[in-house]
C-alpha positions as CSV (number, residue, x, y, z in Angstrom):
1,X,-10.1,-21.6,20.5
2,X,-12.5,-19.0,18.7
3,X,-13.5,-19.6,15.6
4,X,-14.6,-17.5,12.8
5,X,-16.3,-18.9,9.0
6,X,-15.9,-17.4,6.6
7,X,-17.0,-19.3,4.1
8,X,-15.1,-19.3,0.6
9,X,-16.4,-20.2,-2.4
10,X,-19.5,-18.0,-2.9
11,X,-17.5,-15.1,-1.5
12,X,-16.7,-12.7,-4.0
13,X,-20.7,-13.4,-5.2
14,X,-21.7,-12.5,-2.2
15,X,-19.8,-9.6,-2.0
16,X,-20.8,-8.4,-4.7
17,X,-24.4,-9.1,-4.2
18,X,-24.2,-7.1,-1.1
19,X,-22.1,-4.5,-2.4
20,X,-24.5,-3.3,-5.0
21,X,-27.1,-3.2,-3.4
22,X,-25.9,-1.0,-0.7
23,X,-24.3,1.5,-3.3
24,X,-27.6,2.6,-4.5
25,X,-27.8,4.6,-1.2
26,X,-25.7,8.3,-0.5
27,X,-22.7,6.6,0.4
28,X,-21.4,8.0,3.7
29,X,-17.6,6.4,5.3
30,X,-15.6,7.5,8.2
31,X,-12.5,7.7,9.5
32,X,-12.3,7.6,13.2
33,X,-8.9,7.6,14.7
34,X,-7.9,8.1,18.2
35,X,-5.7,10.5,19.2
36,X,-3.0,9.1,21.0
37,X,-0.1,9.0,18.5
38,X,1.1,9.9,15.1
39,X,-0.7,8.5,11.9
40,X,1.0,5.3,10.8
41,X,0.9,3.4,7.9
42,X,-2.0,0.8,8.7
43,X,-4.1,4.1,10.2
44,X,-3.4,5.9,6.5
45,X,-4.4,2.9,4.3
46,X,-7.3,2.7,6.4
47,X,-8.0,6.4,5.6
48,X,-7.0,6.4,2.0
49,X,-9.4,3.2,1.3
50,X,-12.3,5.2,2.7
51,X,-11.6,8.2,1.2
52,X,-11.4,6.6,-2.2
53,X,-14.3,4.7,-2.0
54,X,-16.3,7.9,-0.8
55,X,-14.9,9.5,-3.9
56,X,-15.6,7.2,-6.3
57,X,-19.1,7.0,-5.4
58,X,-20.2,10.9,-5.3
59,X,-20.1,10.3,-1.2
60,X,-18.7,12.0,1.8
61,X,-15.6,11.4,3.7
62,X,-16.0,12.1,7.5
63,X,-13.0,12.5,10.2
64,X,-13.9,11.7,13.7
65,X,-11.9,11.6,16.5
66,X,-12.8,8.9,19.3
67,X,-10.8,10.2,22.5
68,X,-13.1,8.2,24.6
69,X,-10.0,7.0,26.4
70,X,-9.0,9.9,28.2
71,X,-6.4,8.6,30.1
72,X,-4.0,7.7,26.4
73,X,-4.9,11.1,24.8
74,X,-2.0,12.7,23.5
75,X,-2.0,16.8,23.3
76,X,-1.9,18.0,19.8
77,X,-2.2,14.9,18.4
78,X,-5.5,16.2,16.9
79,X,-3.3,18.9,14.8
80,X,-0.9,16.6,13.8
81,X,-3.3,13.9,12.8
82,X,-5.1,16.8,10.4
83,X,-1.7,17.9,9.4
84,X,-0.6,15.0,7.9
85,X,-3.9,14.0,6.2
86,X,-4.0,17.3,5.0
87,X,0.1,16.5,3.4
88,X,-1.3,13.4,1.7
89,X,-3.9,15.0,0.4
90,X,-6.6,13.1,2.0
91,X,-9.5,16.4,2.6
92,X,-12.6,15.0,5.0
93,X,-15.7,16.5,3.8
94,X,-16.8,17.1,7.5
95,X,-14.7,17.1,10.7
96,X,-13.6,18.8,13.6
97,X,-11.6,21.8,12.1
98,X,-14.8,21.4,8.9
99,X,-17.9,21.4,10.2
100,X,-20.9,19.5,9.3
101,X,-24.8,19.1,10.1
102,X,-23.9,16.0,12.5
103,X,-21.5,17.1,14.6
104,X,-20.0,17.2,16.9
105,X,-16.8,15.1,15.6
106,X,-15.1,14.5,18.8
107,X,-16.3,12.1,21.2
108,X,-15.8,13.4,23.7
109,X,-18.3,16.5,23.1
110,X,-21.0,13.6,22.8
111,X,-21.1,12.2,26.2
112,X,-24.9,13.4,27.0
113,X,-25.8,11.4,23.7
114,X,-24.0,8.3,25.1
115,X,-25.9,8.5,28.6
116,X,-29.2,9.2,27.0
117,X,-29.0,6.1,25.0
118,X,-27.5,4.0,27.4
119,X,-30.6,4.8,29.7
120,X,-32.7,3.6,26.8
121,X,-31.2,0.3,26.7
122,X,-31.5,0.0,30.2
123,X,-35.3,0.7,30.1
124,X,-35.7,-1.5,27.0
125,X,-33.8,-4.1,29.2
126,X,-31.0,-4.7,26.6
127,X,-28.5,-3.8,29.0
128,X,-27.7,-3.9,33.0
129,X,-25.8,-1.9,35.3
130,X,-22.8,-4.3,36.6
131,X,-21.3,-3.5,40.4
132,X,-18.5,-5.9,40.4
133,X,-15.5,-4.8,41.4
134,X,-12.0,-4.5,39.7
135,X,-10.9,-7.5,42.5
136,X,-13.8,-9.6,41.8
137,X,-13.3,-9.8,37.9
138,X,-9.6,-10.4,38.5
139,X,-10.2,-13.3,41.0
140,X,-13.0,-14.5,38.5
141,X,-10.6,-15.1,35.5
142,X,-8.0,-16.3,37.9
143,X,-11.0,-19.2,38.6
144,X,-11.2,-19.5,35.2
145,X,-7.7,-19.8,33.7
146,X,-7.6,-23.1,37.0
147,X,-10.3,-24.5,35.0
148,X,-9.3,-23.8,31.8
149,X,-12.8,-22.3,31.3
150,X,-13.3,-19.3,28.5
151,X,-12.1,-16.0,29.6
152,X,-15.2,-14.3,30.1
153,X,-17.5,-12.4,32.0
154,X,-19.5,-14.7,34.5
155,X,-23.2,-12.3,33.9
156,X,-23.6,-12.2,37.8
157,X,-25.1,-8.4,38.2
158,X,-27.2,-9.5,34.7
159,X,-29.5,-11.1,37.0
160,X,-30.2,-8.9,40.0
161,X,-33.7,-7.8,40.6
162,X,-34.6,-4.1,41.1
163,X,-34.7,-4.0,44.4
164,X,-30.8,-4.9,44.7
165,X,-29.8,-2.9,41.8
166,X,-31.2,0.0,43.9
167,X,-29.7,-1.0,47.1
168,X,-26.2,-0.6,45.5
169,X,-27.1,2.9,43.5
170,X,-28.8,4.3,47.4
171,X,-25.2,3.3,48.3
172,X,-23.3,4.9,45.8
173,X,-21.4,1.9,44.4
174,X,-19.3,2.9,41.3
175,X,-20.8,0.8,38.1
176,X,-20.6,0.0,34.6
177,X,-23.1,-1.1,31.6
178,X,-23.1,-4.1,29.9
179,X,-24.7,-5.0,26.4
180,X,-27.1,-8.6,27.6
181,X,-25.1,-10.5,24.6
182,X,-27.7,-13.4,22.8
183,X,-26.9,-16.0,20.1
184,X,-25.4,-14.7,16.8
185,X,-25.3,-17.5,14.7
186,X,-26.7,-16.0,11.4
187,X,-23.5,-15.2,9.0
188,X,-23.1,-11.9,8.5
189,X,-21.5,-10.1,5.3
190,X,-18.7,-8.6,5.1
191,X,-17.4,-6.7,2.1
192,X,-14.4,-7.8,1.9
193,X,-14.4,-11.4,3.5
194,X,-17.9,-12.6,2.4
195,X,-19.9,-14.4,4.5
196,X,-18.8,-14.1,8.4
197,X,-20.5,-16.6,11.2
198,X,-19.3,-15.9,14.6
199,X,-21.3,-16.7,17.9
200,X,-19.9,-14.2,20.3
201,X,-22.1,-15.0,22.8
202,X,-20.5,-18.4,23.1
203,X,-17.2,-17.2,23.1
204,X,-17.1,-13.6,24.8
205,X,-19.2,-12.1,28.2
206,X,-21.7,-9.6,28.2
207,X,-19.2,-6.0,26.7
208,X,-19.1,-2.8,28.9
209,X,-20.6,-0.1,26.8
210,X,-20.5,2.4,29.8
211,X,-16.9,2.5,32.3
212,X,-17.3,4.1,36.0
213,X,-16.1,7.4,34.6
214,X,-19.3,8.2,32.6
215,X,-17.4,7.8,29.6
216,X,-18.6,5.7,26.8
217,X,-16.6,2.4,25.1
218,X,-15.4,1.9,21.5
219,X,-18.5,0.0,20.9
220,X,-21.0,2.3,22.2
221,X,-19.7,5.3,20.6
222,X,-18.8,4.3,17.6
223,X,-22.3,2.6,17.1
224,X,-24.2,5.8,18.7
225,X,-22.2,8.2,16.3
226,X,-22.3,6.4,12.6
227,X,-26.3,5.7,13.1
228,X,-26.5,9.5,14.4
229,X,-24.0,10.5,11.2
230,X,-25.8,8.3,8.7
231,X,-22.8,5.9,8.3
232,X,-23.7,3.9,5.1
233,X,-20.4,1.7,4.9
234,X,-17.9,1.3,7.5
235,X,-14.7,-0.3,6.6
236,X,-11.8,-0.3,8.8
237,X,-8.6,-3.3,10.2
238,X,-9.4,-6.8,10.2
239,X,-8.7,-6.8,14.1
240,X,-11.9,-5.2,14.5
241,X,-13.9,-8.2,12.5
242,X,-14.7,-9.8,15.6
243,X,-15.9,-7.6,17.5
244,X,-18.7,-7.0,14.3
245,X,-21.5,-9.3,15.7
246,X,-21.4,-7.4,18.9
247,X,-22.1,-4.3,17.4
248,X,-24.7,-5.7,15.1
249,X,-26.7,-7.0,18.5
250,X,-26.4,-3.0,19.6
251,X,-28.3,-2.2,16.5
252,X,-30.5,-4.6,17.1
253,X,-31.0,-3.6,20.4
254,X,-31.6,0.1,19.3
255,X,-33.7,-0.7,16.4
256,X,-31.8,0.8,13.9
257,X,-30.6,-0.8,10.5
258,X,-26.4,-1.0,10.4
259,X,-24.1,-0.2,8.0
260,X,-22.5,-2.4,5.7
261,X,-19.3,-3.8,7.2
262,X,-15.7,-4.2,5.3
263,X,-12.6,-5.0,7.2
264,X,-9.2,-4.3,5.7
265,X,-6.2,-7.3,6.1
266,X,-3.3,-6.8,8.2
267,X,-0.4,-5.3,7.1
268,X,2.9,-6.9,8.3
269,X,6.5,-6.2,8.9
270,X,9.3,-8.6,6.9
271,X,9.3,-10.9,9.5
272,X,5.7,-11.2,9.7
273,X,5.3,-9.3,12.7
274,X,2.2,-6.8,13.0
275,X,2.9,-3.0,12.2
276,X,3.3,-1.4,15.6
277,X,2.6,2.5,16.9
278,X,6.2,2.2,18.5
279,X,8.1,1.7,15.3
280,X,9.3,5.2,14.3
281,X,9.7,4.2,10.7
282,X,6.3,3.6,9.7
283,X,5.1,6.7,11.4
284,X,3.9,8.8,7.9
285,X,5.4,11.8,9.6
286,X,8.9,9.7,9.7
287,X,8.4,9.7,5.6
288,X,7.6,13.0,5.4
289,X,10.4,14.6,7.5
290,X,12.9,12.1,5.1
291,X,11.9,14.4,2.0
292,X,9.3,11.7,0.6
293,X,6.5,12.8,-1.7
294,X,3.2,12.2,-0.1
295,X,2.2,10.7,-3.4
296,X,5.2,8.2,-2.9
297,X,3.9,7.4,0.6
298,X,0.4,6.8,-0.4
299,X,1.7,4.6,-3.5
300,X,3.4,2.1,-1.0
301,X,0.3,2.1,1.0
302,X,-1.8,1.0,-1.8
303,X,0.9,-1.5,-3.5
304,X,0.4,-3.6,0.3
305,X,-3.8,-2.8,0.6
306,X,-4.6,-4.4,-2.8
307,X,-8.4,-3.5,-4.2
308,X,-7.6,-1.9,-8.0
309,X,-8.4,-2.6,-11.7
310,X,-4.4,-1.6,-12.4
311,X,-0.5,-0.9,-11.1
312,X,-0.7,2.5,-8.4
313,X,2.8,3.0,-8.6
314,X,3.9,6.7,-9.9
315,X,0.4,7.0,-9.7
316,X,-0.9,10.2,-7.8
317,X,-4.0,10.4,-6.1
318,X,-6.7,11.6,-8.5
319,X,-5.2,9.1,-10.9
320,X,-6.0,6.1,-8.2
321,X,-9.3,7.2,-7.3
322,X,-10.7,5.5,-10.4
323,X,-9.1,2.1,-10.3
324,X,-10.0,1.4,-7.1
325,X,-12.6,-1.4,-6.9
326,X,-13.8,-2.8,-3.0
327,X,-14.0,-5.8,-4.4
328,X,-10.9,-6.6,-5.5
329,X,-9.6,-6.1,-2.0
330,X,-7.4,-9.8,-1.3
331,X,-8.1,-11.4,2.6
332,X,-4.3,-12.2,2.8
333,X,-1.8,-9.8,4.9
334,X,0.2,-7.6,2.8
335,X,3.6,-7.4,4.0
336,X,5.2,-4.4,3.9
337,X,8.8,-3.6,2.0
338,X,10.0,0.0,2.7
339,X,12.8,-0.1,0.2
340,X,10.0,-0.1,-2.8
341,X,9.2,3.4,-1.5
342,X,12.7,4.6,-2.7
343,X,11.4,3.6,-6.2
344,X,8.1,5.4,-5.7
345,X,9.6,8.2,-5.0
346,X,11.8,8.6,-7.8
347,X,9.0,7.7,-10.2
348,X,7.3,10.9,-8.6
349,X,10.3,13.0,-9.2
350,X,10.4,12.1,-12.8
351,X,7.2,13.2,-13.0
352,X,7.5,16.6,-11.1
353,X,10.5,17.2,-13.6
354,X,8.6,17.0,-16.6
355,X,5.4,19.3,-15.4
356,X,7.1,23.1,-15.7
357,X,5.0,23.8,-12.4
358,X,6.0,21.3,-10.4
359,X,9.8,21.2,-11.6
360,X,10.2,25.2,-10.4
361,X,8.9,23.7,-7.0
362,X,11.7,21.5,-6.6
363,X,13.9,24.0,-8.0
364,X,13.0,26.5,-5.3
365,X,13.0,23.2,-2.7
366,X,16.4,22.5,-3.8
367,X,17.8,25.7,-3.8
368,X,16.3,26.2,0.0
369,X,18.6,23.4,1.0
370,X,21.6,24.6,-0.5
371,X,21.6,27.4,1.1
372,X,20.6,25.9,4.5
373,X,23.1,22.9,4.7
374,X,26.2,23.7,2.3
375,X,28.3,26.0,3.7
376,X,31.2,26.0,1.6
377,X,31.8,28.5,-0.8
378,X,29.5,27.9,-3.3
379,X,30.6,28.2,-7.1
380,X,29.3,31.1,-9.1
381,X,26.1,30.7,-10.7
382,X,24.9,27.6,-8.9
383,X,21.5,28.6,-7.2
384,X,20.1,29.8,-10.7
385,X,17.0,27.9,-11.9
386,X,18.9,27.0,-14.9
387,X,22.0,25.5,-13.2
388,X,19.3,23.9,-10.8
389,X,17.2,22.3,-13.2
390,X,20.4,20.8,-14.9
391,X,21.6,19.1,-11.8
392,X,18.4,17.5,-11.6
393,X,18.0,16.0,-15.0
394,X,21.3,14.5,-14.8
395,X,21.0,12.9,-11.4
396,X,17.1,12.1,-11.5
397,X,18.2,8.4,-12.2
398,X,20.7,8.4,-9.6
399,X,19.0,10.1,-6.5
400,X,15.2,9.2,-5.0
401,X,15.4,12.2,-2.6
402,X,16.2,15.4,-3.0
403,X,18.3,15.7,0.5
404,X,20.2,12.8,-1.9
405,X,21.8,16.1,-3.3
406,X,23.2,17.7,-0.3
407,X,25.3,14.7,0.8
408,X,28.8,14.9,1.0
409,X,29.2,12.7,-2.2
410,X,27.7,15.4,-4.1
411,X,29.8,18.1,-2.8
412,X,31.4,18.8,-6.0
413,X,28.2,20.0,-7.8
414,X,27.8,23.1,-5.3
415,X,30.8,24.1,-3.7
416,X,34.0,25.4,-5.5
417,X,37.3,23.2,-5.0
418,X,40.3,24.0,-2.3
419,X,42.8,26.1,-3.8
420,X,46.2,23.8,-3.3
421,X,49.6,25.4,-3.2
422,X,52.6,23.3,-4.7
423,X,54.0,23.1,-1.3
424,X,51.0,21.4,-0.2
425,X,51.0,19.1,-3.2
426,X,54.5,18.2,-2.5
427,X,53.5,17.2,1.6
428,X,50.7,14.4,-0.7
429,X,51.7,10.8,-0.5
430,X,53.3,9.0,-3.7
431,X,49.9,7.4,-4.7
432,X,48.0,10.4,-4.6
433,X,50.3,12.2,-6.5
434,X,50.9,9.3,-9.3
435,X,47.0,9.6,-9.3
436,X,47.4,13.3,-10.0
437,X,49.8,13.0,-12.9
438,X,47.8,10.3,-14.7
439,X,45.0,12.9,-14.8
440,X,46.7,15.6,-16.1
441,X,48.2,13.6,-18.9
442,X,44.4,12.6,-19.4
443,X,43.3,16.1,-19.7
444,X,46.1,17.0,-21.9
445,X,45.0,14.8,-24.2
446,X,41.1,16.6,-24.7
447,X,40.8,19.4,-26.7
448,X,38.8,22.4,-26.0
449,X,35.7,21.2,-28.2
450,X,35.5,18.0,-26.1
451,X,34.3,20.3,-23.2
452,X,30.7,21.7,-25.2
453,X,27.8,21.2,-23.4
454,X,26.3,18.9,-26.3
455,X,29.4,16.6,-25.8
456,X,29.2,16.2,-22.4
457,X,25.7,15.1,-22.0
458,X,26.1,12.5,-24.6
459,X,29.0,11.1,-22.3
C-alpha cells in the first residue's frame, strides 16, 4: 500500500505560513489542459480556481495546452476548449490564440527545449537513457505481481557504463529517459493539504521523462514550461498530489526553485464515483447547449470546490472573485448534485430580469426561439418586447430555462387556439363536454371589469 501524511493539526498554520509568504511575489498560475475532449466540470473548477486566485492577487492567468500525447489529440479540441472558456467568461492573460513573452503555449512547439534539457540531465547524471524493451517491462511486472513485489521499474539500464550505453546507440536501439529517483522523505507543503511526506522513491521506479518518439512526458514538460513561464503557484486535481515529490526531485535536479504546490479535492458523482470525460452530462458544453447561464454553471462549480469567505450562488463572476480565499479550500470530495443548477439558474434569470440591459437580451433570446420552434399560428402581438417581457415576469418563478417556454405545456402563451365548429363539439365525449359547460357557466359569472390587467396579476 502507498502511503501519503499529511499531517493534520498544524495544517491550516502551515498553510498559511506558506501561503503568505509566497504571495509577496508576481503571482503567475496556469491552466494546462490537454486537448483530447471537451471541458468538463472538474477541468472548469480547476480553471476558475486559478483564474480567481490570479485575479485576486493583481497576477496573470496563463492557458497552455499539453498535447504531448499525440496519439489522444482530438482536432479542434483547441477551439472548443477556448470557446467555452471564453462562454464562462474565464479570459487567460497569455495563450495560444493571446500571445505572451514566454511562449510558445503548446507543447508541442517546445520539443527542442525538452531535448536540450533532457541532454542536460543526462550530462549532470541526473538521468539515463533506458533500452528495455516494451516485452521486457511487461515480463518484469509479470515477475513482480508472482512475488507480490511493488510495481515498479527494476533500474537495470540505470547502471550501465558508457561503453554499453554506446554499444546500443551505434546500434540504433530505440530508448527512453528516466529521472535517477533518490529519497524524498522531507514533507513538503501543500496549499491546500498542509504538510505532505511521501517517499516516492520507495514506492515508484525511476519516471520516463523522454518516450522513444522524441516527445516529452507530463512531468518533463510541465516542469520545463512553468520554470521557463515563471509559474509562481501551481494548483491543479488531487490525482496529481503524488506525483508532486517527483517533480520537486526535477527541480532539484535542474537547480531551479519550484513553485508552490496546491491540489484541488475530487469531485464525485451521487454514488461516489469519480467525474468521468465519458459522461455527456458534465461536459460544460452539455450545460451550455441546454440554455444554462454560464454564470449558473460556474456557481455549481464553486458550491462543490469550496475556498470562500461567503454563499456563490446567484453570484456572477466578478462578484466571486473577492470572496475567494485558497485557504478555505476543504480536503474532503465535493460531490456533485446537478439538480442545484436548475436553482442557479433561475437565480440568474431573476437577476437578468431586473437589469434593463440584460432583460432586452433575453427578450430578443426568447423571441429568436419563438420564431424558430413554434410553428403554429402565433397570436397577434406576441413577439413585442412588451408582451415578451410580461411572459417572463409572470413565469420567472415557474421556469429555470428559457427553452422551459417553448414546451408544449406553454403552448397557450404563443399560439392562437383551434377554431372548433359545433359539429365538431358535438363528435367530443360526454366528459369533455360536461367540462366545457361548467366553464362557460364559470365565465358567465365574471364581469368585464374582472378581466383588467391590474386584476389579473393580483390573481
Amino acid at each position: 500500500m502507498i502511503v501519503m501524511k499529511s499531517f493534520g493539526i498544524p495544517r491550516i498554520i502551515s498553510r498559511c505560513l506558506s501561503y503568505s509568504a509566497r504571495c509577496l511575489m508576481d503571482v503567475r498560475v496556469r491552466f494546462a489542459p490537454s486537448p483530447t475532449g471537451e471541458l468538463h466540470l472538474g477541468g472548469l473548477r480547476t480553471a476558475l480556481y486559478n483564474y480567481l486566485f490570479a485575479r485576486q492577487h493583481g497576477g496573470k492567468f496563463i492557458l497552455r495546452i499539453e498535447d504531448t500525447d499525440q496519439a489522444r489529440v482530438v482536432p479542434g479540441a483547441v477551439e472548443k476548449l477556448i470557446d467555452i472558456l471564453k462562454w464562462v467568461g474565464i479570459s487567460p492573460d497569455e495563450g495560444p490564440q493571446h500571445g505572451g513573452e514566454y511562449g510558445p503555449y503548446t507543447q508541442s512547439e517546445r520539443l527542442d527545449l525538452y531535448l536540450e534539457k533532457i541532454e542536460d540531465l543526462l550530462k549532470m547524471g541526473s538521468a539515463y537513457r533506458c533500452f528495455c524493451s516494451t516485452k521486457r517491462l511487461d515480463l518484469m511486472r509479470l515477475d513482480m505481481v508472482r512475488r507480490r513485489e511493488v510495481l515498479k521499474y527494476d533500474g537495470r539500464c540505470r547502471s550501465l557504463t558508457e561503453a554499453e550505453i554506446q554499444e546500443k546507440l551505434d546500434n540504433k536501439m530505440p530508448y527512453t529517459v528516466r529521472l535517477k529517483l533518490e529519497t524524498f522523505k522531507d514533507p513538503w507543503q501543500d496549499l491546500v493539504y498542509g504538510p505532505i511526506e511521501y517517499d516516492v522513491a520507495a514506492y515508484e521506479g525511476d519516471p520516463i521523462l523522454l518516450k522513444s518518439d522524441k516527445y516529452p512526458t507530463y512531468h518533463l514538460a510541465n516542469v520545463v514550461d512553468d520554470h521557463y513561464m515563471k509559474i509562481t503557484h501551481v494548483l491543479r486535481g488531487v490525482e496529481w498530489q503524488q506525483a508532486t515529490p517527483k517533480h520537486i526531485l526535477l527541480y532539484k535536479a535542474f537547480g531551479w526553485t519550484p513553485p508552490q504546490y496546491g491540489h484541488l479535492p475530487l469531485m464525485l458523482n451521487t454514488d461516489r464515483s469519480k467525474l468521468s470525460k465519458r459522461q455527456d452530462d458534465i461536459k460544460v458544453q452539455y450545460f451550455k447547449e441546454q440554455g444554462y447561464f454560464p454564470e449558473a454553471v460556474l456557481n455549481l462549480t464553486t458550491y462543490l470546490g469550496s475556498g470562500f469567505t461567503e454563499e456563490t450562488q446567484g453570484h456572477t463572476l466578478s462578484e466571486v472573485v473577492n470572496t475567494f480565499d485558497l485557504k478555505l479550500i476543504q480536503t474532503h470530495s465535493g460531490i456533485l448534485e446537478q439538480e442545484r443548477i436548475d436553482r442557479f439558474n433561475r437565480m440568474h434569470l431573476h437577476r437578468k430580469l431586473d437589469d434593463p440591459e440584460q432583460r432586452q437580451e433575453l427578450i430578443n433570446q426568447l423571441r429568436k426561439m419563438v420564431t424558430e420552434n413554434i410553428f403554429e399560428s402565433l397570436k397577434d402581438g406576441v413577439l413585442t418586447d412588451e408582451y415578451i417581457g410580461t411572459v417572463l415576469d409572470w413565469n420567472k418563478d415557474r421556469i429555470y430555462l428559457l427553452g422551459n417556454l417553448i414546451q408544449p405545456r406553454f403552448s397557450f402563451i404563443w399560439t392562437k387556439p383551434p377554431e372548433t365548429s359545433l359539429e365538431e363539439l358535438a363528435n367530443f365525449d360526454l366528459d369533455v363536454k360536461k367540462a366545457l359547460g361548467a366553464t362557460l357557466k364559470e365565465l358567465e359569472c365574471f364581469k368585464e371589469n374582472d378581466f383588467s390587467q391590474k386584476v389579473l396579476k393580483a390573481s
